[in-house]
N, C-alpha and C positions, 0 to 999 in steps of 0.2 A: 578343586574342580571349578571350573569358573561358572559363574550362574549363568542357569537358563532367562533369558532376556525376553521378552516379547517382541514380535515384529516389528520393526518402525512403519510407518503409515504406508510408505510404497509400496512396501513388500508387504504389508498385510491386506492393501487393495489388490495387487496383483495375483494373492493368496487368494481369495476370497471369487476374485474373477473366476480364476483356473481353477477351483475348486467344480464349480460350477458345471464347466466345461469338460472335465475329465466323466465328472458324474452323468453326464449324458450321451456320453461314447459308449459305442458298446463292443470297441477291443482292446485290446490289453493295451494301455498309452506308453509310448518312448518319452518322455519328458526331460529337457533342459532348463535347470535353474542357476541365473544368476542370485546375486545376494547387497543387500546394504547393509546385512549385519554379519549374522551368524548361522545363515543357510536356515532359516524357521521355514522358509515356503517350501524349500526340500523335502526339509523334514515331516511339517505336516500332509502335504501331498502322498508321498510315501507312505506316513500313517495311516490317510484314510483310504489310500488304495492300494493292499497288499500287492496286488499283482501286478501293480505299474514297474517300469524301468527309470529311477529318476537320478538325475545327475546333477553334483549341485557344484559348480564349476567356480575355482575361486583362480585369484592373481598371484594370493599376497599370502605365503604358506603362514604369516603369523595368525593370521583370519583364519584360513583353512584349520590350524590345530585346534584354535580358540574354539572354533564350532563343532569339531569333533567331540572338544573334552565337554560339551556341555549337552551334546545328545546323549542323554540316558536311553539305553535301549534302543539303539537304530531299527529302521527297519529292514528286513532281509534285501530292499528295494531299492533301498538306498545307496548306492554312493558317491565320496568327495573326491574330485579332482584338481588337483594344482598346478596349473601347468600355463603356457603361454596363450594357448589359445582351447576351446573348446575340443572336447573329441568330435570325432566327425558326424558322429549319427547314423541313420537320419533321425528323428524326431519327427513325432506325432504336435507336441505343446512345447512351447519357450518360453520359460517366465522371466522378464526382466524388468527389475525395479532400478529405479534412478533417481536419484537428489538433483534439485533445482541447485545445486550448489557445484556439480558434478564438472567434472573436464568433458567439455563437450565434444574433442575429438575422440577422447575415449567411449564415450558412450554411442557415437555415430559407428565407433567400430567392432564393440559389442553387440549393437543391434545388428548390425551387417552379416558378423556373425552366427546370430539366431538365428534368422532368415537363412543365410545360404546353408544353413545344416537340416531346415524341415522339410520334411516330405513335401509333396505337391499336396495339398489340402489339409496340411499343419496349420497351426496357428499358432500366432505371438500373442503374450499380452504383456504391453509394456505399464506401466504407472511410473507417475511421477509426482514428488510433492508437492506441486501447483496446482490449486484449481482452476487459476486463471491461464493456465498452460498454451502455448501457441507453439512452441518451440518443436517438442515431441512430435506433436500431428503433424508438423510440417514433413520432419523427419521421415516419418511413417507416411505422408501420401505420395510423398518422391519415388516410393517403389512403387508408385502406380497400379500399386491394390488397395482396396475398398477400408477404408478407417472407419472400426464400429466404436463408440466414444461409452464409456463405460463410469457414469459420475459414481460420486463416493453416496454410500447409501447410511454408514454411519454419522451419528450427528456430532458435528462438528469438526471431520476430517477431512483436512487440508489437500485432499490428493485425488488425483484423476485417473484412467485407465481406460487403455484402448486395445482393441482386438482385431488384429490383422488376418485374413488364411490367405497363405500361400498357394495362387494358381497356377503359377510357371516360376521359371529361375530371375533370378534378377539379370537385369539385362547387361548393368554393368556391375562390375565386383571394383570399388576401389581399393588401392592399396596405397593404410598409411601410414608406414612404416618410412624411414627418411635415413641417407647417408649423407651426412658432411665431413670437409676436411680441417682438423685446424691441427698449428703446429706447437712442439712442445722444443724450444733448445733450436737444434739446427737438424727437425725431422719434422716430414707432414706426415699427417698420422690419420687414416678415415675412422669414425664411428657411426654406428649406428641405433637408432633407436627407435621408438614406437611409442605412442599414444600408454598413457600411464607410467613412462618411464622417465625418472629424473636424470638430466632433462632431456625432453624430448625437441626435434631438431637445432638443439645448439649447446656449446659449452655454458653451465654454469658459474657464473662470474668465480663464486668460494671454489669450487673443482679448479679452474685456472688461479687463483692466487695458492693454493694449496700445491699444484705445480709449480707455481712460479718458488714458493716458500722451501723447498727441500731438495736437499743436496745428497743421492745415496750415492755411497762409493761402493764397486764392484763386489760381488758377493754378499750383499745385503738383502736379509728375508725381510721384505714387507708384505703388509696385511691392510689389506681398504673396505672396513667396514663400511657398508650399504653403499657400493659402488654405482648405483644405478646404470648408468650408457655405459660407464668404464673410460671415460676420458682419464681420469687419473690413471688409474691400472694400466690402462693404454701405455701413457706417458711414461711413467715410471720403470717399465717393462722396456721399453724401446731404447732405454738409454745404455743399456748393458747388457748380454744377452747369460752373464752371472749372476745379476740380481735375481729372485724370484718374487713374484705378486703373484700371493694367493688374495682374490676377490672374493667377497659375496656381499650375498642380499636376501631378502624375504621376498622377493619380487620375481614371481619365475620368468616376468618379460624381461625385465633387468638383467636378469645373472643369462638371458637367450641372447642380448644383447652383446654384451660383453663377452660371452664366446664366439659369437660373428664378427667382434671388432680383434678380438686374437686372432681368429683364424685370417683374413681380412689383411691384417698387417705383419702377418707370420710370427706371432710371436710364442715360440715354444715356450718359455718362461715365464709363460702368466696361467694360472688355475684358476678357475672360477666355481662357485658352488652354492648351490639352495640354500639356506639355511636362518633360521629364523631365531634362535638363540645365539649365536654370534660364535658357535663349536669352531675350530679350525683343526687341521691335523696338524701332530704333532706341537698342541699347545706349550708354549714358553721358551718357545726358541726364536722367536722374530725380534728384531730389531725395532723396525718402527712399524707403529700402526698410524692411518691416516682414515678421519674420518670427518666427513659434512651431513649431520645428522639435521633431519627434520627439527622444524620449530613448532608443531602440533605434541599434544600429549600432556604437557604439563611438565616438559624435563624427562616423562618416562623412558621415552626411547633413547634421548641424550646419556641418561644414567646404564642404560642397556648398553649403548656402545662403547659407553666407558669401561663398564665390567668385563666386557668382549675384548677389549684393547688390554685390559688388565691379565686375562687369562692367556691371550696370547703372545705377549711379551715377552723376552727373558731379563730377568733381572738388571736393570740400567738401558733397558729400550726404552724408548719414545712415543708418546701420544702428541699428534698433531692435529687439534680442531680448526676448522674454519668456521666461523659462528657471526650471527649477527648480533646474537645476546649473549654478551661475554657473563654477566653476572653468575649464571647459575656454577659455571667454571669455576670460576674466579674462587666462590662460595667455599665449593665442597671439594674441587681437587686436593688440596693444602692438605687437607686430611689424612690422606691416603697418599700420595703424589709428592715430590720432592720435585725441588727447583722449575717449579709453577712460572712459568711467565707470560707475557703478553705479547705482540706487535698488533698496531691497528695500520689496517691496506685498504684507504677509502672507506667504505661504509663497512667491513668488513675487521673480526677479531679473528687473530690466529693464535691458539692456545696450546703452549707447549711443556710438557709436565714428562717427569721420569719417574719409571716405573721404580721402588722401593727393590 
């Protein structure tokens, strides 16, 4: 069971705000929470007011499970949603914490979000790990509602918090969500993506050399660990309508994507699906798996998608990485992996290993 972690700063200012707030209502609160960890604002929320309705709304079903397994004893009040976007509401309160570190289209479309689901006299309260924040407030005074500025009251913490109430709709709803076209062989192919989605409006250099790298002949099962937009899946799919690409991701925008870029380009022979342990149906029958796994973690999730390519292989299929740190490859494939090799494509390692 993974540990219970404490708040990080944002979410424990934004905690602490909302706290506040719910405590001086006096009807039962609809509450939306996002999260920087492991949904604790949720949680505590929910715990100190049995009778709230609170939702703690995640992207990324690996976070989602994560926080699950470490609520001991939910409250009856609580629950988690995984999904692309928020449920509709309305909401009473929106809790949204954010990292100075954050993608800032994502977060301009999270907040957007909060807002257009609260009630007319809801309120937000966003923090962010800056004290010297300008960014946020800017954010928040562009809907043209009143910014109450909320400093941190513990000593020594790094983070700020502001409280917005909602008196009318927003006037404008932007939408940021983005279609381009590029081509793979001798087809243009449209994808689509969103804000938190790898990548979002354009092909990934490693996703196109990982195209440009593999050659499947007709009737070939592939598998595209952490497809993000689906430019590969896309590609791969398009070239034979025998081939099949089953996709996924732990990304519920990601694997929303990539079935708009199926449907999109009519491709009945691509499947996409949730999932955050890398399961596929009918494990050990695919041919090749292809994957561009993040560089964060420490190697964890690279070793994830190895094991994922590993289960879903059948005996003498292929693992295809595109990487920009071939070492940890290099390292530990050999182990496990037969006829391990390299090619380097610009700044770019393509790592190709058979499964035993």
């Amino acid at each position: 069971m993974p540990i219970a972690l404490p708040a990080r700063p944002a979410e424990a200012h934004a905690l602490d705000v909302a706290l506040t707030l719910v405590a001086a209502s006096a009807d039962v609160p609809r509450v939306l929470c996002t999260t920087v960890g492991r949904g604790q604002a949720a949680f505590e929320l929910a715990a100190a007011h049995p009778s709230a309705a609170v939702t703690a709304w995640f992207l990324d079903l690996f976070q989602h499970e994560a926080a699950r397994d470490s609520w001991e004893s939910p409250p009856p009040g609580l629950a988690a949603v995984c999904a692309a976007d928020p449920p509709e509401g309305p909401y009473d309160l929106a809790v949204v914490p954010l990292s100075k570190g954050g993608e800032a289209e994502l977060s301009r479309d999270i907040l957007q979000a909060a807002l257009v689901r609260l009630s007319i006299g809801g309120r937000l309260v966003a923090a962010i790990d800056n004290p010297h924040d300008n960014w946020l407030r800017e954010q928040l005074a562009e809907t043209g509602e009143t910014v109450r500025v909320r400093p941190a009251t513990a000593d020594g913490q790094e983070t700020i918090a502001y409280v917005v109430e909602k008196t009318r709709e927003l006037a404008k709803v932007r939408d940021f969500s983005c279609e381009f076209v590029f081509r793979d062989r001798d087809r243009l192919l449209t994808a689509i993506t969103r804000p938190g989605v790898f990548a979002h409006r354009r092909i990934d250099p490693g996703a196109r050399h990982l195209l440009n790298a593999v050659d499947v002949t007709p009737g070939t099962r592939v598998v595209d660990i952490g497809c993000g937009s689906g430019c590969v899946a896309l590609g791969i799919a398009a070239r034979d309508p025998s081939i099949h690409v089953h996709a996924l991701d732990a990304s519920a925008r990601a694997v929303g994507c990539t079935r708009l870029g199926a449907d999109r380009n009519a491709l009945e022979n691509l499947t996409v699906a949730l999932e955050a342990g890398g399961g596929v149906p009918e494990p050990g029958t695919y041919d090749l798996a292809l994957a561009n796994p993040p560089y964060y973690g420490d190697f964890r999730i690279a070793e994830l998608f190895v094991e994922a390519a590993r289960a879903a292989l059948a005996p003498g299929g292929t693992l295809l990485v595109v990487t920009k740190q071939p070492g940890w490859y290099l390292e530990t494939l050999p182990n496990s992996w037969r006829d391990v090799a390299r090619e380097i494509v610009k700044n770019y390692h393509l790592i190709e290993a058979v499964r035993e």
